[in-house]
Structure formats: C-alpha cells, structure tokens
One Martini backbone bead per residue (centre of mass of N, CA, C, O) as a GRO file, in nm:
protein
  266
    1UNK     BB    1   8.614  12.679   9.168
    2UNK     BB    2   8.309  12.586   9.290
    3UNK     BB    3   8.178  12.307   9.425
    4UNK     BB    4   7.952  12.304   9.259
    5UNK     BB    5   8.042  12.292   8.987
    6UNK     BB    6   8.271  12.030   9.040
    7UNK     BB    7   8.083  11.849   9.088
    8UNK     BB    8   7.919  11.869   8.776
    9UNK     BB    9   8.144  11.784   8.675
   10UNK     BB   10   8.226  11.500   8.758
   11UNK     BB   11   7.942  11.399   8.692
   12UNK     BB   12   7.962  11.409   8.399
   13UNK     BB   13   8.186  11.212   8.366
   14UNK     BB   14   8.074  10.965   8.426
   15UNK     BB   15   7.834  10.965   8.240
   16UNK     BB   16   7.994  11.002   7.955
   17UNK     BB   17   8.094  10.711   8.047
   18UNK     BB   18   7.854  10.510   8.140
   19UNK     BB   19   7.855  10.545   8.469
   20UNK     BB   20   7.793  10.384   8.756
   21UNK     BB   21   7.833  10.465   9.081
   22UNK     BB   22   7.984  10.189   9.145
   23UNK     BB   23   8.223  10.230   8.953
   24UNK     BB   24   8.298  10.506   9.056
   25UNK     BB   25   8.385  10.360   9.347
   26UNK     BB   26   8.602  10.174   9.234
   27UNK     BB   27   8.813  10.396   9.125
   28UNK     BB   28   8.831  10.544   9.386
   29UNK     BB   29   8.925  10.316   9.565
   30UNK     BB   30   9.181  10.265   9.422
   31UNK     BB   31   9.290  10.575   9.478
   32UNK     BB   32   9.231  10.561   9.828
   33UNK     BB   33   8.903  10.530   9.886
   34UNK     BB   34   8.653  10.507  10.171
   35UNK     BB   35   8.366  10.546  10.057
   36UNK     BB   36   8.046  10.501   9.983
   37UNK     BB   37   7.842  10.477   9.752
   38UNK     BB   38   7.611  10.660   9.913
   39UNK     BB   39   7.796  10.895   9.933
   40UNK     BB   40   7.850  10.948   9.672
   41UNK     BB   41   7.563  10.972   9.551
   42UNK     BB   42   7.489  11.242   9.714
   43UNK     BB   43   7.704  11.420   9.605
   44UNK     BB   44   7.630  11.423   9.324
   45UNK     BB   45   7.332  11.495   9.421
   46UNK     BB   46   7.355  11.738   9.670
   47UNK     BB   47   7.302  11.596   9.947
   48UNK     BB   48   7.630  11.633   9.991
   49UNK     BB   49   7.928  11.636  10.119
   50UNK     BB   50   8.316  11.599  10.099
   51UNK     BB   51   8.597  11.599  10.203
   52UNK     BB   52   8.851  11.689  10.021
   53UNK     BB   53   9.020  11.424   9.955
   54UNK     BB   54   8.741  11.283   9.844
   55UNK     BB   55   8.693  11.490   9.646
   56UNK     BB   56   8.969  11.423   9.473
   57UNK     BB   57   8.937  11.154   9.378
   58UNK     BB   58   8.674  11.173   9.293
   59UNK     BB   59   8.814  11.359   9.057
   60UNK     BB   60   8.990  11.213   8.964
   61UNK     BB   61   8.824  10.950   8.837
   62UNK     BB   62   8.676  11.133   8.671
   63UNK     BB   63   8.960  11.208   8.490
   64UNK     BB   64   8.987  10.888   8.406
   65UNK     BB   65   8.676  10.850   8.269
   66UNK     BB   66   8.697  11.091   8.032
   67UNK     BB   67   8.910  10.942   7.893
   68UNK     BB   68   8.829  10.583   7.894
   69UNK     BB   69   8.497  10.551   7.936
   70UNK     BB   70   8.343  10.214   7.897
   71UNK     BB   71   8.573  10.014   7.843
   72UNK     BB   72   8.664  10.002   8.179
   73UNK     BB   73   8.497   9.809   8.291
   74UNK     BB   74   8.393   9.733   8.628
   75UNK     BB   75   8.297   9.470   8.839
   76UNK     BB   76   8.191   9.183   8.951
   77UNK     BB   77   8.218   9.070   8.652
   78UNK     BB   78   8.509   9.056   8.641
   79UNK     BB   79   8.633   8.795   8.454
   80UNK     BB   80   8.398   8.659   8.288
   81UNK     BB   81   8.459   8.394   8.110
   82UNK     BB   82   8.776   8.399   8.161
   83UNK     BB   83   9.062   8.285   8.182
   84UNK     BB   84   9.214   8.248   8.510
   85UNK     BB   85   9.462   8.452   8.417
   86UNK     BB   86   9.329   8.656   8.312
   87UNK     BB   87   9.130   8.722   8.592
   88UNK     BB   88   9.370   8.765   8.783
   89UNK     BB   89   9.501   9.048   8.545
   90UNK     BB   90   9.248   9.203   8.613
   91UNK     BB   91   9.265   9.189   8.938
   92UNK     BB   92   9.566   9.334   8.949
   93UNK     BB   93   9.474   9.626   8.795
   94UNK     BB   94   9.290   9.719   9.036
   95UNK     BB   95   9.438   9.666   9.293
   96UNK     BB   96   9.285   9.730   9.569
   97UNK     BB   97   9.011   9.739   9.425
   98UNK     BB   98   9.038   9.381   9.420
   99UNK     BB   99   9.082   9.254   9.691
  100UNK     BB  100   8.783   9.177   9.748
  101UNK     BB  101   8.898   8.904   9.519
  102UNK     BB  102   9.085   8.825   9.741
  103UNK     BB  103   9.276   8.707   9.909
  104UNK     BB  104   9.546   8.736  10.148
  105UNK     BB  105   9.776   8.652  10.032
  106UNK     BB  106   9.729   8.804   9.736
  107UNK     BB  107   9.760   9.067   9.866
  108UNK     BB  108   9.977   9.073   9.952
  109UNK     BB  109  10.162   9.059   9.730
  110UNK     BB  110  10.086   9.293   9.598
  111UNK     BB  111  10.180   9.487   9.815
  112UNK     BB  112  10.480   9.427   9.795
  113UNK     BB  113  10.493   9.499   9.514
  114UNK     BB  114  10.441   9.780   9.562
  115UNK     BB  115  10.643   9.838   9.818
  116UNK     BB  116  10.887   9.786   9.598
  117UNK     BB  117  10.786  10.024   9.340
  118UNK     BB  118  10.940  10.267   9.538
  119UNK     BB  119  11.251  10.218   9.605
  120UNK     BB  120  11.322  10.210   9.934
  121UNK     BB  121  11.416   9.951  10.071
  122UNK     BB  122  11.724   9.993  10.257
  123UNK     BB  123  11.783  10.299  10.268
  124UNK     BB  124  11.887  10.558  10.296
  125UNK     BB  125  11.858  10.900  10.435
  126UNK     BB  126  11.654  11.126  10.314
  127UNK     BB  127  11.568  11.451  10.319
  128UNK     BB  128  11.329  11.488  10.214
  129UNK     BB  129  11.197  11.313  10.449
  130UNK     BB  130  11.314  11.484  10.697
  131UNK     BB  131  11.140  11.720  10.674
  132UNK     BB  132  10.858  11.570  10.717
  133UNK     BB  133  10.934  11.452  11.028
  134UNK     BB  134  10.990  11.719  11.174
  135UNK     BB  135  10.738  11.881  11.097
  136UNK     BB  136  10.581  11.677  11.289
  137UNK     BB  137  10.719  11.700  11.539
  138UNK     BB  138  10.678  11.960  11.589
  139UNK     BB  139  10.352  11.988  11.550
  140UNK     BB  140  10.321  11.798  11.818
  141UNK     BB  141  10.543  11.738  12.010
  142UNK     BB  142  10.694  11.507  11.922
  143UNK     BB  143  10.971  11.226  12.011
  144UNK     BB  144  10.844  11.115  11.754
  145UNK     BB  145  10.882  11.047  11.402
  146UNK     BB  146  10.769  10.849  11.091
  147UNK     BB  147  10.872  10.659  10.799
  148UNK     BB  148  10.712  10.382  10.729
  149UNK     BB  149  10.770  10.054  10.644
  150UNK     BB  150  10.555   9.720  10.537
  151UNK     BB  151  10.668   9.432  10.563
  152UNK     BB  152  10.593   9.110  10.579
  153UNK     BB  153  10.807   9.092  10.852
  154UNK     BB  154  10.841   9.409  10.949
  155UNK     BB  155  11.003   9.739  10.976
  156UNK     BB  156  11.086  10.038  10.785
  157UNK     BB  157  11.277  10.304  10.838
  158UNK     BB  158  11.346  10.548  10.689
  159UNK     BB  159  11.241  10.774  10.889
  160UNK     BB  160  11.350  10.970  11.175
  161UNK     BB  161  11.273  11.152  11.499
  162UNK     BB  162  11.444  11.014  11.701
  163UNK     BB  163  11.352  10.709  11.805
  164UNK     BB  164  11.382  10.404  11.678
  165UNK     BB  165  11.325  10.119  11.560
  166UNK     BB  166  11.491   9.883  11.341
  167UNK     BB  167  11.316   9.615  11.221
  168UNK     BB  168  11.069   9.556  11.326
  169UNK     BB  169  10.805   9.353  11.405
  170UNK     BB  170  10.543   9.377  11.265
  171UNK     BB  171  10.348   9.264  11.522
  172UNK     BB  172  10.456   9.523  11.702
  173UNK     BB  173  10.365   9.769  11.528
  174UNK     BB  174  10.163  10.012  11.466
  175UNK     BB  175  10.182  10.064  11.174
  176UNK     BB  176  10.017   9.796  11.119
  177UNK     BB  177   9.710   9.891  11.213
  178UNK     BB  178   9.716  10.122  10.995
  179UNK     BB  179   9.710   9.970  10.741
  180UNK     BB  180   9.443   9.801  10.842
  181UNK     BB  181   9.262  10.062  10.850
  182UNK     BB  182   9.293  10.260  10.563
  183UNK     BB  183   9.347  10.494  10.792
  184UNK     BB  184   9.373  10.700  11.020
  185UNK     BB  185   9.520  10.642  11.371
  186UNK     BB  186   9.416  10.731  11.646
  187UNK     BB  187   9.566  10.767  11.964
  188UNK     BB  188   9.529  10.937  12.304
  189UNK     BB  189   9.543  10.624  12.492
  190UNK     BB  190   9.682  10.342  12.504
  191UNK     BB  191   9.595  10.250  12.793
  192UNK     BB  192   9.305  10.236  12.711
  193UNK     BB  193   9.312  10.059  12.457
  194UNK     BB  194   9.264   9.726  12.450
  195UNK     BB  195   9.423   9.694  12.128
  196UNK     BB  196   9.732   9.835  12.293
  197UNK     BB  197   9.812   9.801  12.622
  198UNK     BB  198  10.006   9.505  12.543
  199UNK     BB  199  10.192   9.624  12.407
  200UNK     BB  200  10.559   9.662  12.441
  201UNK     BB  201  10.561   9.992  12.397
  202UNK     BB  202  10.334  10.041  12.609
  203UNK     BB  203  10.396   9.863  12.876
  204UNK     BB  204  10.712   9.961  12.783
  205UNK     BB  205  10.968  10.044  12.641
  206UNK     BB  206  10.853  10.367  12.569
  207UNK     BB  207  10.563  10.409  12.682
  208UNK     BB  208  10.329  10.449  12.468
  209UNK     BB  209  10.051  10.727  12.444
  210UNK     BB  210  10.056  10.855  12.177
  211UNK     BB  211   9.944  10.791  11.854
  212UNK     BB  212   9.964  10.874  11.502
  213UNK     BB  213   9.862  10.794  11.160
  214UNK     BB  214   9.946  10.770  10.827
  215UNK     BB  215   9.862  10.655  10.527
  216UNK     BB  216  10.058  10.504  10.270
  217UNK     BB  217  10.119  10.443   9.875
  218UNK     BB  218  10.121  10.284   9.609
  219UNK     BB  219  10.076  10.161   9.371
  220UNK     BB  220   9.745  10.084   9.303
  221UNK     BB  221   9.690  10.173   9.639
  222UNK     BB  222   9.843  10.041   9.840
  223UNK     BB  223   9.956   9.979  10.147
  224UNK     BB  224  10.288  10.048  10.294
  225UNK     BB  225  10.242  10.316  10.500
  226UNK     BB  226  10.383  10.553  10.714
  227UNK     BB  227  10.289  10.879  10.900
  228UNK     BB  228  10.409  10.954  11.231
  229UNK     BB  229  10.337  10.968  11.568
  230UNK     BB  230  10.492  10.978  11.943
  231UNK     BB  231  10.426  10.965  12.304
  232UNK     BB  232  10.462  10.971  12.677
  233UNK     BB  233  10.226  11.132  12.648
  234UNK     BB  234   9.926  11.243  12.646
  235UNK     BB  235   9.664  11.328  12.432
  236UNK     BB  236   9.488  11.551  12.216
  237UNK     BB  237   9.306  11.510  11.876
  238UNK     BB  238   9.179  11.723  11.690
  239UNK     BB  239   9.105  11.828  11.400
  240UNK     BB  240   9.349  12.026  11.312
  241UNK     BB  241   9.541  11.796  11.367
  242UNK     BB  242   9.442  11.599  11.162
  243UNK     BB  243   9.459  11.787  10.916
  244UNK     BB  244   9.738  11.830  10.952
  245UNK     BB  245   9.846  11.527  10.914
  246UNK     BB  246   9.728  11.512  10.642
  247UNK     BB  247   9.929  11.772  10.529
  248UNK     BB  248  10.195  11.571  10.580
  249UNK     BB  249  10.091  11.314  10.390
  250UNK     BB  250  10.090  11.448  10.097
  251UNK     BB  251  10.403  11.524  10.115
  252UNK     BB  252  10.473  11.228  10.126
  253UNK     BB  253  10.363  11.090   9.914
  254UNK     BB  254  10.498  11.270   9.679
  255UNK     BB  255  10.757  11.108   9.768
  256UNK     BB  256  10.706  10.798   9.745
  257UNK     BB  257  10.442  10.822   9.538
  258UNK     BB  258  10.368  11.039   9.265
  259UNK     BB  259  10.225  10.816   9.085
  260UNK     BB  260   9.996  10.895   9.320
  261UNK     BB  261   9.677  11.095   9.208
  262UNK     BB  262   9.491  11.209   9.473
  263UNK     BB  263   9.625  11.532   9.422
  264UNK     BB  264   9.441  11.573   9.141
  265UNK     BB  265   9.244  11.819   9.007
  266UNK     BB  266   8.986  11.883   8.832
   0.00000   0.00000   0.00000
C-alpha cells in the first residue's frame, strides 16, 4: 500500500470512530507518539509527511479506534462528574498519555508500575538481549551499549557490551537524561554541553564523550529504559545513524514489551 492509500485509511479511521484530532492525537500519544496536534492535522490532509515511527503509530491508534468507536471518548473532560476514584482509574487507564493529568509523583508511580510490568528487573543477562547490544556496538563501533532499565532511584542494566556500571545512582545516568526527554538523546560531545559536563562519567573516568540512547516503553507506554551507546571519543551522528539506531531500538522494544504495539502496521 503505498502512503498515499494509507494516509487516507488512517483518516478514515479516525473519522469512523467520530473521532476529532484531538481524540486521535491523545491515542497516538498513549501509544508514544512526540508529534503535536497541528502535525497530525497537516498529515491527516496530505499537506505533511510523518517519519516513519510516527506514521506507524499514528496507523496503530487509528487500527484501535476503528475497533473500539467514539465510546471510549478521552480528552479534557476524562472523568468529568465521576467520584474522584473512578476519576483517577480513567486517567491511570489511558497511561503515559494521561500524565498530564496527574501529579509528578504519580506519575512516576504509574512509571514504576509499567516498569515492574515487563519483569525484567535484576533478572539474569539473556541472549534475547545481548544480541542487539553487540550489534548496536559493532554498529556504532563503540566501548559501551547497554539496555538500561530506570528504577525509582537506581539504573539496573539488563545487557551490555563493555564495562557499564550496576546499579548506578539514577541522578547520574545518561539515561536517565534519555527517558526525561521522551525522545532519543544525541550527545555527540559530551563535555561541549553545558547540561552534562560535570556529570561524574564524563568529567571523571570513564570520560564519556559521546553518548545517544533511546528511549524504551512498557504496559501503557510509559517510558522504562534505554537502548544506548557511549564512548571515549566524540563523533558525529549523522541522520542514517539516527535512523540505524533507531532500527536497533524496535527489536529492543519487541523484546522489552512485545505488547507494546507501536509497529503494528494499519
């Protein structure tokens, strides 16, 4: 099907289900799409494209509002008149994409909660696992890759290729730096950005110069982890590299949280 087609079966979708932007920007983003409203809108009517990632998402919410219709209406009004328990049982229902709904703290609960969800925490390493570390390492030709999982106050690594740390501090993680900004994080010379320079890792041994991870969900979209990359020399981090890693990033995911449906094609 070629994007033209598909493009007008998503919008179909939507419309079907009686849905307005809004509605299907709120589903994109549970399932964690970053693009705004205007963005979606512009694509719905052909007068934008959508990288790829987000063109899938945006195809998964609408192959799940085509199922379930305008009955499971979400949007500002989200428990509007209901007692404050059911209220909070809607908002905890639509996950990552209800955040903005809820406190810092309880977010962070639902966080953990997704986190605990994929039942990886202080587990053995497992080939699953080192498999795409190894080649995001050779990929990238760097000293360190891990698959990094964000506990409430710790980093706990799953997998890595190199030396990595166990049980870091979470306030000194990179990859914590990953999971706050809901996107990947490029660092292509750490000690040139003013907002990790004097990380410990990077001002001290092992000297990280370069860093990029992306970020990783669980149950609800919620963000766990990182599949990263890091080493002792600056590089450049072309668009294809980007991309690479992104494409390292989807195989990471299928095995963290498969029932995570982000690359469900419409």
């Amino acid at each position: 099907m070629d994007e033209r087609s598909r493009r007008g079966r998503i919008a179909d979708a939507f419309q079907r289900a009686g849905m307005s932007v809004a509605e299907a920007r709120i589903r994109y983003f549970a399932l964690g799409g970053s693009l705004s409203e205007l963005e979606i809108d512009a694509y719905l009517r052909g007068s934008a494209d959508l990288p790829p990632l987000e063109s899938d998402l945006l195809a998964e919410a609408a192959r799940e509002a085509s199922g379930q219709g305008a009955a499971q209406e979400v949007g500002p009004s989200v428990g509007r008149g209901l007692p404050h328990g059911q209220e909070q049982e809607l908002i905890r229902q639509l996950g990552a994409a209800g955040s903005v709904l809820l406190d810092a703290a309880t977010a962070e609960r639902e966080r953990l909660r997704s986190l605990a969800g994929v039942h990886l925490l202080d587990t053995p390493p497992e080939e699953r696992f080192d498999r795409i570390t190894r080649r995001a390492a050779e990929r990238f030709g760097c000293e360190v890759a891990t698959l990094a999982l964000i506990v409430d106050d710790r980093q706990f690594i799953k997998s890595a290729v190199g030396k990595a740390n166990q049980d870091l501090e979470r306030t000194r993680a990179l990859c914590d730096a990953t999971i706050r900004s809901a996107g990947p994080l490029v660092l292509p010379d750490t000690v040139q950005d003013q907002r990790f320079r004097s990380q410990p890792f990077v001002a001290g041994e092992p000297h990280i110069r370069f860093y990029a991870g992306y970020p990783l969900r669980g149950p609800g979209g919620w963000l766990v982890g990182t599949l990263c990359v890091m080493s002792t020399s600056p590089r450049r981090f072309p668009q294809q590299d980007l991309e690479d890693l992104e494409s390292l990033a989807h195989q990471m995911q299928h095995e963290v949280y498969p029932g995570w449906r982000a690359w469900n094609l419409f």
